[in-house]
C-alpha positions in Angstrom: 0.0 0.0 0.0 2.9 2.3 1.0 4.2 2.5 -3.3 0.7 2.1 -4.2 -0.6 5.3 -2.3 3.2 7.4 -3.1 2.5 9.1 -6.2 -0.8 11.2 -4.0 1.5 11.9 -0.6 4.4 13.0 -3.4 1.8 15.2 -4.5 0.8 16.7 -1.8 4.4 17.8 -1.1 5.1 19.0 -4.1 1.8 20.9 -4.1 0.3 19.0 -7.0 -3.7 18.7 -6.5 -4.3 14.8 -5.7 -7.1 15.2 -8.5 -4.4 15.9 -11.3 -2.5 13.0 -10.5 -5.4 10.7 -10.3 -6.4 11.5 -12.9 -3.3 11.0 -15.0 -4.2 7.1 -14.2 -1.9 4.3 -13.5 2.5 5.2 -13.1 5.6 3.0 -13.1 7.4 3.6 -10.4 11.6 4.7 -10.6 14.2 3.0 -7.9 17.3 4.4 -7.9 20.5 2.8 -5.8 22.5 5.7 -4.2 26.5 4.8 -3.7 27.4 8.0 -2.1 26.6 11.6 -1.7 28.9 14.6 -1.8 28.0 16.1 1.4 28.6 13.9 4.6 28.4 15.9 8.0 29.4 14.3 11.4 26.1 15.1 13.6 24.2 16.6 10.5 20.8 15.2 8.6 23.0 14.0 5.3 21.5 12.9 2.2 20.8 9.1 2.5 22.5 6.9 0.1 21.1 3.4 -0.4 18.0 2.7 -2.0 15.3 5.4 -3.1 12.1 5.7 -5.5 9.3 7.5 -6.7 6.6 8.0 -9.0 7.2 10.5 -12.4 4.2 12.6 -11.0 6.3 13.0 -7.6 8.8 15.2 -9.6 12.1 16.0 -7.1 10.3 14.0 -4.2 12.0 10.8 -3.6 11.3 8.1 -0.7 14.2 5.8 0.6 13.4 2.7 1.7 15.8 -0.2 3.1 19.5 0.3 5.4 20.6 3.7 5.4 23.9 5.0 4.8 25.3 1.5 2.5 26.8 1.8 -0.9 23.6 0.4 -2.9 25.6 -0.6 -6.5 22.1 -1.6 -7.9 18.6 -2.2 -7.6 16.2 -5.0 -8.6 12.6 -6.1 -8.7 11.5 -9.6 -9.0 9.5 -9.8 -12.1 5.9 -11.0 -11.5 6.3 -10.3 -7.6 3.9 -7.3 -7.7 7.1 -5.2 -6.3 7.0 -6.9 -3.7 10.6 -8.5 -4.0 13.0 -6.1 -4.2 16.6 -6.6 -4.1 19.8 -4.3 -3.3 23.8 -5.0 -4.2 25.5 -3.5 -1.6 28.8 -3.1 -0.3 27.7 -5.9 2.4 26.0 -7.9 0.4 23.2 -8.8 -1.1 20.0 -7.3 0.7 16.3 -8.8 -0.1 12.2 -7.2 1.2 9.7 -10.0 0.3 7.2 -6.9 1.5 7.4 -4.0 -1.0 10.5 -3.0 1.0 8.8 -2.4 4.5 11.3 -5.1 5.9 14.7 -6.0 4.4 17.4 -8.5 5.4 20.7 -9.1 3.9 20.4 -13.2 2.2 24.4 -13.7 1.9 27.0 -14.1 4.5 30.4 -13.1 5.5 32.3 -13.7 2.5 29.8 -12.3 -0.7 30.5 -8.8 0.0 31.0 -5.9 -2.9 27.7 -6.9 -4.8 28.0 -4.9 -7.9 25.0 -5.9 -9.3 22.1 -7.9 -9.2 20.0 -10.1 -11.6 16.8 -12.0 -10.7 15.8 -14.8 -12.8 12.3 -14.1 -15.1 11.2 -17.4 -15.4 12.1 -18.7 -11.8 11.6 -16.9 -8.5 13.8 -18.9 -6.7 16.5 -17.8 -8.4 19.0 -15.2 -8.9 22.5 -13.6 -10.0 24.9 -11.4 -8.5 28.0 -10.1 -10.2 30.9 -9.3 -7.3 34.9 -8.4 -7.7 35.5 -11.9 -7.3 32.9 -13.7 -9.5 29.4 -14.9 -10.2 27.4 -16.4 -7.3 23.8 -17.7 -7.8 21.2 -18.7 -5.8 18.2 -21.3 -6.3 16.2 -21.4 -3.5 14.9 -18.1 -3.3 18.1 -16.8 -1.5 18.7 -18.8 1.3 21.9 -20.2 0.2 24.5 -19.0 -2.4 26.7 -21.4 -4.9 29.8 -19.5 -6.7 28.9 -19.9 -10.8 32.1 -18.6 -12.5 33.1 -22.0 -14.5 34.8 -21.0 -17.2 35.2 -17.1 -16.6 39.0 -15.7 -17.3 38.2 -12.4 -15.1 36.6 -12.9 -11.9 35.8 -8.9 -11.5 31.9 -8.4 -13.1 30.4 -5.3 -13.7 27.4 -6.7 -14.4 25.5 -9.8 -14.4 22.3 -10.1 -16.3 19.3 -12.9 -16.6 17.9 -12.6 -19.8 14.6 -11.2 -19.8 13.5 -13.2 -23.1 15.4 -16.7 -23.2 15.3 -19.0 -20.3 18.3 -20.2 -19.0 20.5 -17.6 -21.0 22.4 -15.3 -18.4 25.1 -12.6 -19.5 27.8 -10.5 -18.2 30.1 -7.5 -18.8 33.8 -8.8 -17.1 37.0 -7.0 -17.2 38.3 -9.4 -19.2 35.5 -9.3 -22.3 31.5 -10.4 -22.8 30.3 -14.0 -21.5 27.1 -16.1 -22.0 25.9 -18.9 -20.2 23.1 -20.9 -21.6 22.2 -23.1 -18.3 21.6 -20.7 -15.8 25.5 -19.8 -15.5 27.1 -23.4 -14.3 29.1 -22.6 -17.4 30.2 -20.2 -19.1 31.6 -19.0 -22.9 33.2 -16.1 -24.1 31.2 -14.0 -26.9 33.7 -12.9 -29.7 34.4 -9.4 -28.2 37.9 -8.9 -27.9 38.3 -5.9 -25.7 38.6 -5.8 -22.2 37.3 -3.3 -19.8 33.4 -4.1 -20.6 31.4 -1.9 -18.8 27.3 -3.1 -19.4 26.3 -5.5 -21.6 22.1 -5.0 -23.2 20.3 -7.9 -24.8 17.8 -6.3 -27.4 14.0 -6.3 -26.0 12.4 -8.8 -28.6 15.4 -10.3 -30.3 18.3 -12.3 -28.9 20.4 -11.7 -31.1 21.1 -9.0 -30.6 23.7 -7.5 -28.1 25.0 -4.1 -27.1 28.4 -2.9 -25.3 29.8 -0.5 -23.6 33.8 -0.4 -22.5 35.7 1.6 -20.5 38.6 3.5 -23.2 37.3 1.2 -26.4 34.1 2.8 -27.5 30.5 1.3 -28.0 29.8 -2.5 -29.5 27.2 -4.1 -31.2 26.6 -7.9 -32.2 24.1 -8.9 -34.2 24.5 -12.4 -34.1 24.1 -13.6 -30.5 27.9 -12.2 -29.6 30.0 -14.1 -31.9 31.1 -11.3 -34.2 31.2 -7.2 -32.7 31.5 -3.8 -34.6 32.3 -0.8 -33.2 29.8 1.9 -33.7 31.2 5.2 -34.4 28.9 7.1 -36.3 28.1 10.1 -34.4 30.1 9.2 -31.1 33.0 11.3 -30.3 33.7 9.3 -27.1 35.2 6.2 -25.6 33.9 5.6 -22.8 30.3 4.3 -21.6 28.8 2.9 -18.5 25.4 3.0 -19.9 23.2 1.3 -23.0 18.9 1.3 -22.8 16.8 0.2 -25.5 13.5 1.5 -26.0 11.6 -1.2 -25.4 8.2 -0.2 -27.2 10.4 0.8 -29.8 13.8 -0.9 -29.4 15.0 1.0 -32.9 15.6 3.9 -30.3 18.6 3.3 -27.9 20.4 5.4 -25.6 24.1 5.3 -24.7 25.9 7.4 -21.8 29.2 7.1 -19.8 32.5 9.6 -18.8 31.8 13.2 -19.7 29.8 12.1 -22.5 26.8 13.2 -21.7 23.7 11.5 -23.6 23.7 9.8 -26.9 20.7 8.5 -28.6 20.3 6.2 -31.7 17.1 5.6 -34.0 18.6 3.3 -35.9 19.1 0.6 -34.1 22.6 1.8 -32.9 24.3 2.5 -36.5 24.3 6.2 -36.1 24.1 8.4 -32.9 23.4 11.7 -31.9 24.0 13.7 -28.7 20.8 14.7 -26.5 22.6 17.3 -24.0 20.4 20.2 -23.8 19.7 21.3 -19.9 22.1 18.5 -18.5 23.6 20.0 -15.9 26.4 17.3 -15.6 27.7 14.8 -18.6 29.3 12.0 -16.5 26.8 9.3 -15.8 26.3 5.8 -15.1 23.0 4.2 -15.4 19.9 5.0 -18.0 16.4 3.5 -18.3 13.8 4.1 -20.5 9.4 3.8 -18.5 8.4 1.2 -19.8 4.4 3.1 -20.1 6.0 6.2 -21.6 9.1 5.7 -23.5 9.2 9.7 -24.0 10.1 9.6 -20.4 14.0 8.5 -19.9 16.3 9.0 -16.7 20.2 8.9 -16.6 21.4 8.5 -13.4 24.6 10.8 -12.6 28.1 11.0 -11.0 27.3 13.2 -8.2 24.2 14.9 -10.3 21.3 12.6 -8.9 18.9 11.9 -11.8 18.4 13.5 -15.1 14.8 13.0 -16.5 13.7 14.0 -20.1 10.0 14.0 -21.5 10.7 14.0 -25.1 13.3 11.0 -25.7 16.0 13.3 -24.8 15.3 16.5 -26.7 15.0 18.3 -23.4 16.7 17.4 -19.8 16.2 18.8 -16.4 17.7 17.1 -12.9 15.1 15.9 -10.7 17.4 15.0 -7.5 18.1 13.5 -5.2 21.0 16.5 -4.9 24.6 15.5 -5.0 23.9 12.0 -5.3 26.0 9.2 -7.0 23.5 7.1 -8.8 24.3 4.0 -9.9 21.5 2.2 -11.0 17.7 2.9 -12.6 14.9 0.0 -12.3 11.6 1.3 -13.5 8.7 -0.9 -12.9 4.8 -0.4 -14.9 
């Protein structure tokens, strides 16, 4: 009830008349994972880091839920849980609310620590990934006990681990070391044909499998269109080589978007052959995550070093920075 009801307390604070935002009918909701914050004062109300959320019609109004002042590295939902499981990779682990995030509890012990990301399973929700400095670990009974699943990875450092959301049993992830796909839920795994280290995310396309994009730290932005075996560089357009960040529109997956170091935003609408930057009203150009609402793909957020949130209503014609201030965000989930 607490995310159900959000969007009309946001409202209210924000001064918007609980009528308008009715009225404006149903509202994904954005969680963000906050690493750290610029201002930290001993015996002061700091900014929180962790995990926070809102609804679009809440505007600079953000909530926090779950432990206060952790390094939150990302932010998951369990598909098909109502939002009701949430997950967060933290510095300490992985954390896990079965309740909307009213209570959380932290699922792995002493030695899983430095979750950089997290990765629950579509098809099975007893299962999930988590991508750590020191490998893949999986779980299959809903959390309660964790099984390392790097077989057959050269780099144990993972910047990402990702289920696919469209073929089961497929997982991914973006190493140091290159791109790897498992096809059996990550007991083993097989390097894609990208030979570049430093991979930063790696994006399955929405609706075909085939289809794979990458972004690497000092080696530019990579596309496969043959399930990973063979990569091209894209270049058209990009005067940067560096990116943390790729989204595909998923209603219209033709339209991606591609951020990272002091490159501000990038958008493609040709399925990644040709960019364009989409800078106007950014405030900052360094970011980290992006995510496209899945109900309104005009609506996109990039998630900033030390800039909070960047939100644009017009597939990135415009941008304007919605908070939370001075905040290191590291990763966007945004659930219809």
């Amino acid at each position: 009830m607490r995310i159900l009801t959000f969007s009309l307390i946001a409202a209210f604070l924000a001064g918007v008349p609980a009528a308008h935002v009715a009225a404006q009918g149903p509202e994904s909701t954005v969680y963000i994972s906050v690493v750290a914050t610029k201002l930290f004062v001993v015996g002061a109300a700091n900014p929180q880091t962790g995990i926070h959320y809102q609804r679009p019609s809440a505007d600079t109004v953000w909530q926090h839920t779950g432990a206060v002042n952790i390094r939150a590295f990302g932010v998951a939902v369990h598909p098909g849980s109502g939002q009701k499981v949430l997950y967060i990779a933290s510095g300490n682990g992985l954390h896990k609310s079965t309740d909307g995030g009213a209570t959380w509890r932290i699922t792995t012990g002493w030695s899983i620590t430095e979750v950089q990301s997290v990765s629950p399973d579509p098809f099975d929700p007893d299962r999930v990934y988590i991508g750590t400095p020191y490998g893949v670990y999986r779980t299959t009974d809903g959390c309660r006990t964790w099984q390392e699943a790097s077989a057959g990875l050269s780099s144990r450092f993972i910047s990402q681990v990702t289920a696919s959301p469209i073929v089961k049993g497929q997982v991914y992830c973006a190493t140091e070391s290159g791109t790897y796909i498992s096809i059996d839920g990550a007991s083993t795994w097989a390097r894609m044909g990208l030979s570049v280290g430093g991979v930063r995310t790696l994006v399955q396309h929405p609706r075909d499998p085939k289809v794979f994009a990458a972004g690497t730290e000092d080696h530019g932005l990579y596309m496969s269109t043959d399930g990973g075996a063979v990569w091209t560089r894209r270049e058209a357009g990009i005067d940067h080589l560096t990116f943390y960040a790729i989204a595909f529109d998923p209603t219209a997956p033709d339209t991606m978007y591609a951020a990272g170091y002091v490159t501000g935003v990038y958008r493609s609408v040709d399925g990644g052959t040709s960019w364009k930057r989409m800078n106007e009203g950014l405030s900052v150009l360094s970011f980290k995550c992006l995510a496209v609402d899945p109900r309104d793909s005009r609506r996109v957020y990039a998630g900033a070093y030390w800039g909070g949130v960047c939100v644009t209503r017009d597939r990135g014609e415009h941008w304007r920075s919605v908070g939370p201030p001075d905040s290191q965000v590291w990763s966007i989930s945004i659930q219809p």
